[in-house]
N, C-alpha and C positions, 0 to 999 in steps of 0.2 A: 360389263363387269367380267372379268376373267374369271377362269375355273377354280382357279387359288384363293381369289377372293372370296367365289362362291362360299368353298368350302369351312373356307374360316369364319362366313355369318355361320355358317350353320353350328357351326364347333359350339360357336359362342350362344347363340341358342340353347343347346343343350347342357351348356356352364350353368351351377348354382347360382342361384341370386344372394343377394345377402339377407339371410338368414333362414334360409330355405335348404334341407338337405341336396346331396348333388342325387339326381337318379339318371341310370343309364337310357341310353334311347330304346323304347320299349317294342317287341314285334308283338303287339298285344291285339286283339281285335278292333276295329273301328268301324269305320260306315261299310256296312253291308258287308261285314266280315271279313275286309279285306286285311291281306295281315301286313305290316311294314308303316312306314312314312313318306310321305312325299317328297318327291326329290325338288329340285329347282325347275325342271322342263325343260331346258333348255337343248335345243334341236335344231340341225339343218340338213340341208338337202345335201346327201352323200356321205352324211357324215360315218354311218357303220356301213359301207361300200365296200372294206379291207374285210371286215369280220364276213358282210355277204357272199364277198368272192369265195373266201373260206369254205363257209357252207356249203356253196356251187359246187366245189372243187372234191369236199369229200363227204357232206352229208344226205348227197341225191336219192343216193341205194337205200339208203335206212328208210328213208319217205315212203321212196317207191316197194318198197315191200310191206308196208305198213297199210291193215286195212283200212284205218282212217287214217292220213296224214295230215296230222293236227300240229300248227305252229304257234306258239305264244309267242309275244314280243312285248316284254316285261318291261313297265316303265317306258310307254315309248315319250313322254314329254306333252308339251302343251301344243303340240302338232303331232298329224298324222303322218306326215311325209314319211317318216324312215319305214315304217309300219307298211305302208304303200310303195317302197323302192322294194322291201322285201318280198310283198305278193311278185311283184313284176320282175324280178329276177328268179322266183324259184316255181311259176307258174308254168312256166314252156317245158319246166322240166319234169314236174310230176303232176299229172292226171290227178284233180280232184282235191287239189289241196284247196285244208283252211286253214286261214291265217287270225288269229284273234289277239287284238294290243290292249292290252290291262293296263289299266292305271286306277291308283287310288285313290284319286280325288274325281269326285262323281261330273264337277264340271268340267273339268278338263276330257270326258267322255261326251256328255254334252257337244261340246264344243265343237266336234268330227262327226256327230250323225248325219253327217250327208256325205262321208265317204264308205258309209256302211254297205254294206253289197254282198250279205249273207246268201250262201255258209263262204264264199269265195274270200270275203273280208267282213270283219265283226271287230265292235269295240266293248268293252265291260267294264265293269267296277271289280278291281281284285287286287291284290297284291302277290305273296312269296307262298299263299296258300293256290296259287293259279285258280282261282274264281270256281274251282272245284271239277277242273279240267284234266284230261290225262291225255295232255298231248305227248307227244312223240318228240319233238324237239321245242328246246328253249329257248330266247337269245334273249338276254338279259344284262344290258349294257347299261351303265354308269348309276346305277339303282345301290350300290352298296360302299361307293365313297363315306357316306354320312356317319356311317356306325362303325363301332367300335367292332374289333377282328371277332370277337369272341359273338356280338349280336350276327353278325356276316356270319361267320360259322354254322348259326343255328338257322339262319335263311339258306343258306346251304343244305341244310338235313330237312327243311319244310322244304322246299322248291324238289329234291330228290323222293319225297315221300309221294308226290304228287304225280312224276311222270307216268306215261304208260308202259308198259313191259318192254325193255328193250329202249328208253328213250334218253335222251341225253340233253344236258343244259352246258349253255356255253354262255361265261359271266366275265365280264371284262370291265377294261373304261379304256377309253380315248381320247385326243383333244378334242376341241373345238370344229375343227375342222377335219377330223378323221386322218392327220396326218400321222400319228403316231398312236396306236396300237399293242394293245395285251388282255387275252383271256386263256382262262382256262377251261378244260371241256372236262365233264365230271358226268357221270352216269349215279343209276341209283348204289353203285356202289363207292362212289368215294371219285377224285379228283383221277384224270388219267392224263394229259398234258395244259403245256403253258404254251401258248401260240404267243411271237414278237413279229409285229408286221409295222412298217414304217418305210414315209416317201424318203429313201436314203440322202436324198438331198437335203432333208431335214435336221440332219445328226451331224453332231463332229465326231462320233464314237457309241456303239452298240447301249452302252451302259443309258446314253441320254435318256432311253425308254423307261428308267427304274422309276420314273416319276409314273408310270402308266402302271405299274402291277396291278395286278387284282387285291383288293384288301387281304387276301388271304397271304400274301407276300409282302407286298410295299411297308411292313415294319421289321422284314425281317435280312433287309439289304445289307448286312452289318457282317463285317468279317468272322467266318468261323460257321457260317451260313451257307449250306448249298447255291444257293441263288445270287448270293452275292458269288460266292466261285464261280457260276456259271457268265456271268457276265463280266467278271476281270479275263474270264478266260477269251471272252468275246471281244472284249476291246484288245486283247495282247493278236489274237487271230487278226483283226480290223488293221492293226498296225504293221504286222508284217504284212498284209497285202496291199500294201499306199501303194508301191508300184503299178497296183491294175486301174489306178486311177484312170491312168493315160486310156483306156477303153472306157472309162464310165462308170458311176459308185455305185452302178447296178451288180458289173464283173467283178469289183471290191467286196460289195457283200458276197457276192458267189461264194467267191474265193476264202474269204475268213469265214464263211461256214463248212465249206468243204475241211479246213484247218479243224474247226470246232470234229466232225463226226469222223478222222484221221486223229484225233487224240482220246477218240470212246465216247463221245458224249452219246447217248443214248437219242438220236432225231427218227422223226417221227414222220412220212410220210416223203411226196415225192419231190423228188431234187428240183422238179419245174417251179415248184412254189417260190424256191430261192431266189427266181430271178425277180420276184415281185417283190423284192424287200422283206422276206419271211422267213420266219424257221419256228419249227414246232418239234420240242424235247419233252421225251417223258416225267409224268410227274415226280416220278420217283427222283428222278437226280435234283430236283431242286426244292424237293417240300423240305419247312421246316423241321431244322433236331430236334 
C-alpha cells in the first residue's frame, strides 16, 4: 500500500459516519497516558539515514555537552530497525548515550523486547507527552501526517514542553524509502529551520519535495506563502543550472543552492551538506503569514 493511500484510510477513518457528529483527531490520554494516535508503522531499513546523517553532521556537540544524553525516537513503527540504525550511527560519537523508541500502542513495544539493551537502547509506551522523559534531542518522523495542522500544532507545544534545557526536536516525513526528505528543527522556543534533503536523481525539480513538508507547511504551498516562494525560487535556481548537468545532478543542486543563498535567502549551516542533496533555511523565511 502506498503512503498516499495510507493516509487517505486514515482521513477516512476520522470522517463522520452517517449520523454521527464529525470530531477532530483527539491528542487526548490513552493507554498508559500516552498522548497521540497511532500511526500505520510502516518502516525499513535506512529509511531515516538523510535525517541521521543530519544529526551526525550537526547535532553531536549538544549530546556531548549534555549530562545525560538522552534520545527519543518518536513513533519508531511496527519495527525496531530505524530505532537501532540510530543507536549505531550516533553511539561512536557520544559517550554514554541513550536512545529510548516510543510508541503508542503497547504491542507494538511488545513486539522488540529483545532488542532492548538498557540504558544503551530502551523501548516504552508514550507518545507527544515523551513517556515523561527530558531528553535532549527528538527525532520524530512521519508521526503527524494523520492530523489536522492545528492538532500538529499543539503536539508541537506538548513534545517542546517536555524536552530538557537546551534540547531540540526535529519532526519531518519522508518516503518510503527515505529518498525524499523534509523536517523541521524546533527547540522549546518555537520552529528554527526546515531541512530539504533528497537522492537528486529522484526529482525533475526542487519543488518535487512539497509533497514531504512537515504538516506545519504542506497546506500552506499556495502562492502569496513564503514557502511556496521559497521553493518556485528553487526550481527557477535548479533550472538555470541544467548546464551542470554534464558534471552530475549532485553539481546541479550545488549550484541552484549556491543561486538560492546569492539571492539572500537566509541557509543555514555548512555548504558540505549541499553536496548530499540538502539545504537547510531559516524558519523565518518560510513559516506561514
Amino acid at each position: 500500500m502506498s503512503e498516499a493511500s495510507g493516509d487517505h484510510k486514515r482521513r477516512a477513518s476520522l470522517s463522520p459516519q452517517p449520523g454521527r457528529a464529525k470530531k477532530a483527531p483527539r491528542l487526548a490520554a490513552g493507554r498508559a497516558r500516552a498522548l497521540g494516535l497511532p500511526t500505520r508503522g510502516t518502516t525499513n531499513a535506512n529509511r531515516l539515514r538523510r535525517v541521521d546523517r543530519w544529526l551526525l553532521a550537526t547535532q553531536v556537540p549538544r549530546l556531548r555537552d549534555s549530562a545525560r544524553p538522552l534520545v527519543v525516537d518518536l513513533g519508531y513503527g511496527a519495527s525496531a530497525v530505524t530505532t537501532l540504525e540510530l543507536v549505531e550511527r550516533l553511539g561512536p560519537e557520544v559517550d554514554g548515550l541513550e536512545v529510548v523508541g516510543l510508541e503508542i500502542d503497547p504491542a507494538r513495544v511488545a513486539a522488540v523486547a529483545e532488542d532492548r539493551d538498557p540504558p544503551r537502547v530502551d523501548f516504552r509506551v508514550g507518545g507527544f507527552e515523551l513517556a515523561g522523559l527530558q531528553p535532549v534531542l527528538v527525532r520524530a518522523f512521519n508521526v503527524l501526517r494523520q492530523y489536522d495542522e492545528e492538532s500538529a500544532a499543539r503536539a508541537w507545544d506538548t513534545m517542546r514542553g517536555a524536552l530538557a534545557p537546551g534540547g531540540l526536536i526535529v519532526e519531518g516525513t519522508c518516503d518510503e524509502w527515505g529518498r525524499r526528505s523534509a523536517w523541521v528543527a524546533l527547540d522549546e522556543d518555537g520552529p528554527l529551520t526546515l531541512t530539504l534533503s533528497v537522492r537528486v536523481t529522484d526529482i525533475s525539480t526542487p519543488s518535487d519535495l512539497a509533497e514531504r513538508l512537515p504538516k506545519a507547511l504542506i497546506h500552506h504551498n499556495v502562492p502569496g506563502q513564503p514557502v511556496h516562494d521559497f521553493l518556485r525560487a528553487f526550481d527557477a535556481t535548479w533550472a538555470a543550472a541544467a548546464g551542470m548537468s554534464a558534471f552530475g545532478p549532485r553539481q546541479r543542486w550545488v549550484a541552484a543552492v549556491e543561486a538560492l543563498a546569492e539571492q539572500g535567502w537566509p541557509l543555514v549551516g555548512s555548504s558540505r551538506r549541499w553536496r548530499h542533496g540538502e539545504v537547510t533555511v531559516r524558519w523565518s523565511a518560510v513559516a506561514p503569514a
